[in-house]
C-alpha positions in Angstrom: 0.0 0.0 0.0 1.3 3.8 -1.0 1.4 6.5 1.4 -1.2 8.8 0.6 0.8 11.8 0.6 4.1 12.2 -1.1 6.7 14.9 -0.1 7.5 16.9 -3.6 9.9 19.7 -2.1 12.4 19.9 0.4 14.8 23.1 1.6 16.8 23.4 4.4 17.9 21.2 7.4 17.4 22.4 10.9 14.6 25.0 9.6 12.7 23.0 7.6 10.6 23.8 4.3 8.6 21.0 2.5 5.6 20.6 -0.1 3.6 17.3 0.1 0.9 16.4 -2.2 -1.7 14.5 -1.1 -2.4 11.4 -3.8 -6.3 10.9 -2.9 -6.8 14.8 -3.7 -4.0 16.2 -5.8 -4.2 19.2 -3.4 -0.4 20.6 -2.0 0.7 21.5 1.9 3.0 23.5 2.7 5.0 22.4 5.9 7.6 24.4 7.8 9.2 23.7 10.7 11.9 26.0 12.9 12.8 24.8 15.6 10.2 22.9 18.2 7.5 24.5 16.3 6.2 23.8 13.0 2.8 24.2 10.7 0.8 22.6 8.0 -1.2 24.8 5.3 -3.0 24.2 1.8 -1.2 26.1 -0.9 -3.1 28.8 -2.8 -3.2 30.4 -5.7 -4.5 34.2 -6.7 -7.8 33.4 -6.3 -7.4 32.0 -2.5 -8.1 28.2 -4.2 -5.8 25.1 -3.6 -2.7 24.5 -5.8 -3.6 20.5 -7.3 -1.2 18.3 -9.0 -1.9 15.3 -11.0 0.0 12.8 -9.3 0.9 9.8 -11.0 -1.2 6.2 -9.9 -3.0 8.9 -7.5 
């Protein structure tokens, strides 16, 4: 079984940036982390609606 969401980006290494896409939905989260904190958001476009992808065998 695939994971359902697949990590597309990745910067940095103790302050983290990363974009996952989420198979099921095609939609893509933007994660960040700095330190013991850290946060998960939907990316958007212009018009304030989620960024999809097509993944592949999603």
């Amino acid at each position: 079984m695939e994971d359902r969401f697949v990590k597309v980006y990745e910067q940095g290494m103790v302050n983290k940036f990363e974009i996952w896409v989420d198979r099921a939905t095609g939609v893509n989260y933007a994660w960040r982390r700095d330190g013991y904190s850290g946060g998960l958001t939907p990316l958007l476009d212009a018009e304030g609606k989620p960024i999809v992808t097509k993944y592949p065998n999603g």
